[in-house]
N, C-alpha and C positions, 0 to 999 in steps of 0.2 A: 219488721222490728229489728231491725241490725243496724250494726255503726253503716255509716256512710262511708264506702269504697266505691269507686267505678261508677256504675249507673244505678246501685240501690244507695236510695236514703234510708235514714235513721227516721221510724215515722212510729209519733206515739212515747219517747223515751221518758215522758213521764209517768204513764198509766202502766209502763212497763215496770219501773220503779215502784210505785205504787203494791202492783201484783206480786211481786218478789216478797215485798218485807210480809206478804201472807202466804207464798206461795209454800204448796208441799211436793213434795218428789211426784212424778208420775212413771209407770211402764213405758220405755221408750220401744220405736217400733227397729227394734235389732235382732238378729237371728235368734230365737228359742227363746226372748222375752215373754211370752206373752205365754208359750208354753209352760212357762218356769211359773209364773203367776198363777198359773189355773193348776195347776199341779198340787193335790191336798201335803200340807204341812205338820207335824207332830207339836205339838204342846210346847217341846224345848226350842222348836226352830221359831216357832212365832214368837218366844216371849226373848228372843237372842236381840242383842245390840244391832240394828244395822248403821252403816254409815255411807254416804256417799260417794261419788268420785272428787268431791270439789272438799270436800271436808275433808278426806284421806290429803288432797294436797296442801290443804292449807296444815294440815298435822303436821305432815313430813314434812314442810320448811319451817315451820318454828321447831320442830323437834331438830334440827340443825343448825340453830340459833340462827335463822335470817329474821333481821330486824323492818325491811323496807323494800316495799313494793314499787315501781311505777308503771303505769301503760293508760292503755286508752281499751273502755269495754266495749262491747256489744257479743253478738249470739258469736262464738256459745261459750263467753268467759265471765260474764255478769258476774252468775255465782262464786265465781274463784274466788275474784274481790274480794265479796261480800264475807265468804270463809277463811279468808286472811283475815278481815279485820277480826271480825269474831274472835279468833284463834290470837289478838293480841301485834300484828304486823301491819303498820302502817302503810297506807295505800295514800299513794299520789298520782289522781288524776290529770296527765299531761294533755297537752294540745295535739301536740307528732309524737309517733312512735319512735322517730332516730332522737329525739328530745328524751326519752321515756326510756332508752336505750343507753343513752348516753348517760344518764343519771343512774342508773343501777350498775353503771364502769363505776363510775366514778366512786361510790359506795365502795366497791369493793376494795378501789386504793385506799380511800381513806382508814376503811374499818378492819382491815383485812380478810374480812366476810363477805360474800357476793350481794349485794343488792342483787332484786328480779325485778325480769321486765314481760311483763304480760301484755300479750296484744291480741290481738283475731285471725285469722285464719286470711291464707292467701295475701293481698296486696299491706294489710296491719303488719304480716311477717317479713314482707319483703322491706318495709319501711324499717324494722329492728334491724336488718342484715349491715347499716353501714354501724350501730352500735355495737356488734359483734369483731366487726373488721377491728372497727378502732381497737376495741380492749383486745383481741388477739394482737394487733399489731403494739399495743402497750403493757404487754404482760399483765394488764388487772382484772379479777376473776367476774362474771357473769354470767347471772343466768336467764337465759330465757325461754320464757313460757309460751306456749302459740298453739291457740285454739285449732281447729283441723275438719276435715268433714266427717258426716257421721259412716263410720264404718262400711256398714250395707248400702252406700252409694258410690265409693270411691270406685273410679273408672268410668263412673255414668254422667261424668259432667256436673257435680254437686257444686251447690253455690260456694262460692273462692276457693274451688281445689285444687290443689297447688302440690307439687313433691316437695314436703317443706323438709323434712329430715335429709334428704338427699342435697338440697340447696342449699342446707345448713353446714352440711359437713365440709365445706368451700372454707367456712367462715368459722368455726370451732374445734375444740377439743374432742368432745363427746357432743353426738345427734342423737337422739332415741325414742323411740313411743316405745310407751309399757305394753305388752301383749295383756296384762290385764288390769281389774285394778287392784287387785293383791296385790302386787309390785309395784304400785305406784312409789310407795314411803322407797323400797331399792334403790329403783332408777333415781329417786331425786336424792337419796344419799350419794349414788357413785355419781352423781353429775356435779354437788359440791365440790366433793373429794377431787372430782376433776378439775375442777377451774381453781382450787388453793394448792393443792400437790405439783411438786416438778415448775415448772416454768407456767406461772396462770393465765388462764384465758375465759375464755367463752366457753358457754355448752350451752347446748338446745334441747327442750322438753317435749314432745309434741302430744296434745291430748285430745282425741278425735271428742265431737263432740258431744256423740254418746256417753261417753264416759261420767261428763260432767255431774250429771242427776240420776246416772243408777246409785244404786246400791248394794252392797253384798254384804257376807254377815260378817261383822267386826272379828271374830276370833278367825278366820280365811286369811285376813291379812297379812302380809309378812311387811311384818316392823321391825324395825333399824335404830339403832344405838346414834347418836350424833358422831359424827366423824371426827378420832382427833386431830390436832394440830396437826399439821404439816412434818413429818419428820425433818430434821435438822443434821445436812450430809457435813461432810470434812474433808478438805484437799489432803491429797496423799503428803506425808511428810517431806519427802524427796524432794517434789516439786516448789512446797512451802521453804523449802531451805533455799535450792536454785533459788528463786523469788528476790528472800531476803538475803542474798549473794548480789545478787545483778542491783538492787536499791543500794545494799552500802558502798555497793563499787561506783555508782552514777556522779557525774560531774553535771549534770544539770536536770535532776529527776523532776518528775511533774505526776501529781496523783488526780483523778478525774474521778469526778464524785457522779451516778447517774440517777436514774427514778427508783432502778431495781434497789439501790444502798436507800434510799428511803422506804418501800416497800417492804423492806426485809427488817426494818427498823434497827438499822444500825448506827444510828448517829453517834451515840456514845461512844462504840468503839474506834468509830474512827475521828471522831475528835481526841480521843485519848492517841489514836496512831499517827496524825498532825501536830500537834502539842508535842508528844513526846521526838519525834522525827522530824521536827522543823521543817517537814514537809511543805511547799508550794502546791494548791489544790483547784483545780478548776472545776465546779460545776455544771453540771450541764443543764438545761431548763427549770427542769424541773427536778433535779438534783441540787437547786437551792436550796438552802436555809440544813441540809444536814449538818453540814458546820455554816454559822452564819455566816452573812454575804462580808459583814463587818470584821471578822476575824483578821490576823494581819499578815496571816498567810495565805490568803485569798489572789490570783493572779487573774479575775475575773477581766477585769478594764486590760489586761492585757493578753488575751485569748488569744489571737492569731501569732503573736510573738511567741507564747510558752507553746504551744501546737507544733509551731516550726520548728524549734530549736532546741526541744527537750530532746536527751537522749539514751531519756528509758522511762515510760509512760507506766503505771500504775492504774489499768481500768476497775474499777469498784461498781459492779451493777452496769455496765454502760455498754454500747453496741459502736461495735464501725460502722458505722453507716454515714446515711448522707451528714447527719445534725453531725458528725466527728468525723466527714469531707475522707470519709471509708480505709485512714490511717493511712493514705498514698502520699508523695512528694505531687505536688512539690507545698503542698501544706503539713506535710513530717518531713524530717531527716530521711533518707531512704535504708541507714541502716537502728533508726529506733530500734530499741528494744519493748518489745510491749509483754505486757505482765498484764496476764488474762484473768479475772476472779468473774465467775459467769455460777450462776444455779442449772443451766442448760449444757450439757454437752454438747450439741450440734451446734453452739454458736462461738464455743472455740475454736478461731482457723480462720472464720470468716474475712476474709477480704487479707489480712496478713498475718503470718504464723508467727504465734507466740511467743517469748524466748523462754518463756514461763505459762504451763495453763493450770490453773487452781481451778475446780472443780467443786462445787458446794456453796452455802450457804454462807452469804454476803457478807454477816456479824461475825459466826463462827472463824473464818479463812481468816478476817481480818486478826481476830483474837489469836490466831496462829500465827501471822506477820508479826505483831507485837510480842510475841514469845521469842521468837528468833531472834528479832532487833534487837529486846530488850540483852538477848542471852551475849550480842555484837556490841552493846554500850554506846550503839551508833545516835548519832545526832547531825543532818546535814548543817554544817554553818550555818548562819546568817550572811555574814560578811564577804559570802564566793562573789564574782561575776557574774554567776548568772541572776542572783538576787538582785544585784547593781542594774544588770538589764532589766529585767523583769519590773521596778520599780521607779525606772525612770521611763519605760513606756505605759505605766501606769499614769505615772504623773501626765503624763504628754494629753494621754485620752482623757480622762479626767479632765482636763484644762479646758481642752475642746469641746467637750459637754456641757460644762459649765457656762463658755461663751456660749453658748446656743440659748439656754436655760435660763438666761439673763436676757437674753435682746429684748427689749421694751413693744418695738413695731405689731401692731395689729394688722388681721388675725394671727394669734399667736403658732408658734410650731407647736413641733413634737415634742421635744426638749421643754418648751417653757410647760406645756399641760404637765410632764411629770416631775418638772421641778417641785410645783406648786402643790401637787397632789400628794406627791413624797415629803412633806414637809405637814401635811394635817392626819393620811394615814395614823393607825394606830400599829406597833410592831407584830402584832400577836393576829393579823386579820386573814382570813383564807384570801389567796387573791387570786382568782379567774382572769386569764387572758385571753384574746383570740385576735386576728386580723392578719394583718399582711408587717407594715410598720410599727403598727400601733402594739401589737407582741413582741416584738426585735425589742422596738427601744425601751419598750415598758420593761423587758427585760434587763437591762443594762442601767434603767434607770433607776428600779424602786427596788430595793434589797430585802431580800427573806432573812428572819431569823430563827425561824422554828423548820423542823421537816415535814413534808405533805403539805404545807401550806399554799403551795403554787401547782392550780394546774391550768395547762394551754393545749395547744392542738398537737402536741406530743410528736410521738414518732410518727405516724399518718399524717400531718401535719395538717387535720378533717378542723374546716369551718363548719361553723356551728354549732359545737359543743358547750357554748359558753354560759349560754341560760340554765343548758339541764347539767351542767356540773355543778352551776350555783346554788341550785336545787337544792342538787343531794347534798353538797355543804352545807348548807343554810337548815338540810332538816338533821345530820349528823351534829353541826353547834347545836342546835336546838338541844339535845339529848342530854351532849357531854359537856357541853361548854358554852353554856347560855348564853355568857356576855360574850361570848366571839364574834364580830362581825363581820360578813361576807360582802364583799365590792369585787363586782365582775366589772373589769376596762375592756371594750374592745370596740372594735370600728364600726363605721355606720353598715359598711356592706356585709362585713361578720353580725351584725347583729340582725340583717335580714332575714337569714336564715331560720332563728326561731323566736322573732320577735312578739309571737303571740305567745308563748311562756309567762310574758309580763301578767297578761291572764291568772296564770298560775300560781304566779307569783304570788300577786293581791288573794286569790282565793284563800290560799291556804296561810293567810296572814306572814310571811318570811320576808324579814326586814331586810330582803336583801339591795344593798346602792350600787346600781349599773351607771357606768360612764360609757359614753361614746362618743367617743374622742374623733367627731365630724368632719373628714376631708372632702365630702360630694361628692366620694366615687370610690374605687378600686383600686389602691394603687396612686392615685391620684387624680382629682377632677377637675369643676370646673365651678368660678365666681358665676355670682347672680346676674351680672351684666353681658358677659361671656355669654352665658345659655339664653341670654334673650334673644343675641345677634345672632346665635347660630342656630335659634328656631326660624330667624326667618330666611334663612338659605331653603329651607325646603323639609321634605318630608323628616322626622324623625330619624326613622331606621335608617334612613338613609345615611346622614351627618352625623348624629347622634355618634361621640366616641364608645366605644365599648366598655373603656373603663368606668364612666362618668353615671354618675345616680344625681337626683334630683339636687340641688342646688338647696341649702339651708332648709332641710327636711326638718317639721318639728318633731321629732322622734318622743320628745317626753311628756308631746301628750298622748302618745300611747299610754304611757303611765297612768296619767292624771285621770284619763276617761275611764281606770277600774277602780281608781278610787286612792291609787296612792299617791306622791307627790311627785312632780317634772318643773323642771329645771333649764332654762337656756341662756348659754352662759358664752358672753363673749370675750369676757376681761380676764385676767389674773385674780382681782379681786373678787369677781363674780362666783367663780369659778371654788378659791377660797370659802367663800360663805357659805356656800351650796352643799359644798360637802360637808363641812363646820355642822351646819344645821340637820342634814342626814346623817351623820354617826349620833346626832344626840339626838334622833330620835330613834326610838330601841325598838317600837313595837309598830313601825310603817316602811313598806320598800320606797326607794328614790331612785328616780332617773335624772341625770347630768347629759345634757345633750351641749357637749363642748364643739363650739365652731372654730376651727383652723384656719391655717392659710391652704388652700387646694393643691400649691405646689409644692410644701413644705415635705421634706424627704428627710435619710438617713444622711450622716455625718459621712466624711466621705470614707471607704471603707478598705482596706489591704488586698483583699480581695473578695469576688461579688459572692454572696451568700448562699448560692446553689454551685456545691462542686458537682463537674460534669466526670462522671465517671472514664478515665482513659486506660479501664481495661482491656 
């Protein structure tokens, strides 16, 4: 009676369910169990509180305000579940654990409190580790929980024994099993504290399975206060001055908005440092919408120009890394000046030394920039050259998308699917991306105007995130923002990954409308007539391109067959009504299975979108 891993089934998971909602603790067989039971008791000890191990943990996460559960049960975390809900914390049962993973990231951007992710022991944990990679690689806090074997077996070969704490510490912040369960509520205090304090990430839980359904007496316990906020640092004055020196002196500044200036929820201050600085601001993916995409100091449509040619950068939350081509020439000036505002120490320096490194908290630095400025009565023009530049290669790309976004010819592009779809969207809606193109240009195409409202495959740049981010969106609107609606875009081969989520989707009633924006392959595929002729060359594997997926795949009866509604749509107008018809309706998810042209690609580009590092 376990989930299905490896070579054991899941046998019985009804009668199992069944058993539980009657079930009462029993003496598990662990050292001096059985001792401790036959051993006579006084009057005050039998009539004393006991509680569980699964109850102690469901305590100690709501007592640290976690709002949201996700994972997949079996022995020996059944009960956790079931002591979350009790305890008031909504539990979403996922299809995969990297789905179930990725949705308690995602939580923790949006909420700035950790979603958890509960899974089973050995191969369930192994499946969490790419949800751990991602949010360590994304700064967003998570926890995960991972069932383990029972004590008095480990080393003997116990069913999916695995070094899960050891394997974890690869992939998080804090690894830990409680040595008891008095310390359970501890450990799960310092592991929040770990994944929201300092730069966030992941942490791992591990709770053998013994633990789960003993008992010990309530007042043994050591319980823990909820953890507060995150302290709030300040860059050194010194440095803050340098800073706001090196921006009033700049002849073609450029500010870069990242995930981390949304996670810190700075939007306000730095639309007030825009605003008042006449600042040029470039976002980065998922640094949308802190100041909106519409704003008129946005140099988005002209990315690779402002990159090149700025000559003193402004990082707000954001990484040198590959997605900002790691601040080298010949995609920077080679003597940029770069102005570093990071919450991490070690990640000032990275790839090239700062002329400025601010050190602290995202809002805060910022609110220090505008005191300096404001103290300089600085304001960059309007009117310089570099705005004249900036704004006529705006207009150039701009033009160019437009002609894309217009051609009539069927199967439509890229361009024309977000023409279309950016013009029925609602301004206010979470929007989930994922793919190869189908993220590029959805990015360029459909503009954010609130912050946290975009998330895609981030800095790992991990396919498949796209259902279980939807998820945890769709169950966060739910909470805060009823009427928010969630539309996850992303490609037919990104949506392979966890297309059984749609499952999950319908279970738990989340109105969430997925598009996939259909090319028959990776990258690019192949027409229905094409793959006929080139079945008959011969064997599959053999011909068969590598990029290429099935040829007009009906993806949206996936949908249809759980009960929500699908969609196949091959016109502009089609396409139009479909989503028309899914925003209004509020309380059913929808799948849009948009068909393309197979070879339809990006615009042509300045340079190709993976810088090769020429360190």
């Amino acid at each position: 009676m376990c989930q299905s891993h490896g070579t054991v089934s899941l046998i019985g998971r009804t009668e199992r369910t069944l058993e539980l909602s009657c079930w009462r603790p029993s003496i598990r067989e662990v050292p001096g169990a059985k001792v401790a039971a036959m051993a006579p008791q006084s009057a005050a000890q039998q009539d004393e509180e006991r509680v569980s191990g699964a109850q102690l943990i469901a305590e100690a996460l709501k007592k640290q305000n976690i709002e949201y559960m996700f994972g997949i049960v079996g022995i020996p975390v059944i009960e956790i579940a079931m002591a979350a809900q009790a305890n008031g914390i909504k539990y979403v049962g996922m299809r995969n654990e990297q789905a179930a993973s990725y949705a308690a990231s995602a939580v923790g951007y949006l909420t700035g409190r950790p979603g958890v992710c509960l899974v089973v022991s050995g191969p369930g944990l192994v499946h969490a580790l790419a949800g751990m990679a991602n949010a360590n690689m994304n700064c967003w806090p998570l926890i995960v929980i991972g069932g383990s074997s029972d004590r008095n077996q480990e080393t003997m070969g116990a069913f999916q024994e695995f070094p899960q704490v050891e394997a974890c510490r690869l992939y998080s912040k804090f690894s830990a099993r409680p040595s008891s369960l008095e310390v359970i509520p501890a450990v799960i205090e310092k592991a929040v504290r770990s994944s929201i304090y300092g730069r966030p990430g992941a942490c791992y839980i591990d709770i053998p399975g013994d633990f789960v359904n003993m008992q010990v007496n309530k007042s043994s316990v050591k319980y823990v206060d909820c953890c507060p906020v995150p302290p709030v640092s300040i860059a050194e004055e010194s440095a803050v001055s340098k800073a706001a020196s090196f921006i009033a002196q700049s002849r073609k500044p450029l500010l870069i908005i990242g995930k981390g200036a949304a996670y810190a929820r700075a939007e306000n201050s730095i639309r007030k440092l825009v605003d008042q600085c006449g600042l040029p601001f470039l976002p980065t993916p998922m640094g949308k919408g802190v100041v909106p995409d519409n704003h008129p100091y946005c140099v988005a449509a002209a990315r690779s120009r402002a990159l090149q040619h700025a000559d003193v950068i402004i990082l707000l939350g954001a990484r040198l890394n590959w997605i900002l081509h790691f601040g080298l020439p010949p995609r920077y000036q080679p003597d940029v000046k770069i102005i570093q505002v990071d919450i991490c120490a070690e990640e000032l320096g990275n790839n090239v030394r700062p002329a400025a490194a601010l050190l602290g908290d995202i809002k805060a630095v910022t609110d220090q920039l505008l005191d300096h400025l404001d103290q300089k009565l600085w304001k960059y023009p309007s009117n310089t050259e570099w705005w004249k530049e900036l704004r006529a290669k705006i207009k150039s790309n701009e033009e160019t998308s437009k002609a894309l976004s217009l051609q009539k010819q069927l199967p439509m592009n890229y361009y024309t699917v977000f023409h279309h779809v950016r013009d029925v969207l609602p301004n206010d809606c979470i929007l989930v991306s994922e793919g190869a193109n189908t993220m590029d240009i959805g990015r360029t195409m459909i503009p954010n105007y609130h912050p946290r409202h975009r998330l895609d495959a981030g800095t790992f740049g991990t396919m498949g995130v796209g259902l279980g981010f939807a998820i945890a969106a769709a169950m966060v609107a739910k909470d805060y923002h009823p009427q928010q609606q969630v539309v996850c875009i992303e490609g037919d081969s990104a949506f392979g990954f966890s297309g059984m989520e749609v499952e999950t989707i319908c279970r738990y009633n989340l109105p969430i409308i997925i598009i996939i924006v259909n090319n028959n392959g990776i990258y690019s595929g192949m027409d229905a007539d094409s793959w006929k002729e080139m079945l008959k060359v011969g064997e599959p594997s053999s011909w068969v391109p590598p990029v290429s997926l099935l040829p007009n795949a009906h993806y949206e009866k996936v949908m249809s067959s759980f009960g929500g509604k699908g969609y196949f749509v091959q016109t502009p107008e089609e396409l139009q009504a479909a989503l028309r018809t899914s925003l209004e309706e509020k309380h059913m998810p929808s799948l849009i299975n948009v068909m393309i042209d197979p070879r339809s690609d990006r615009k042509q580009q300045d340079f190709h979108w993976l810088t090769r590092s020429n360190l």
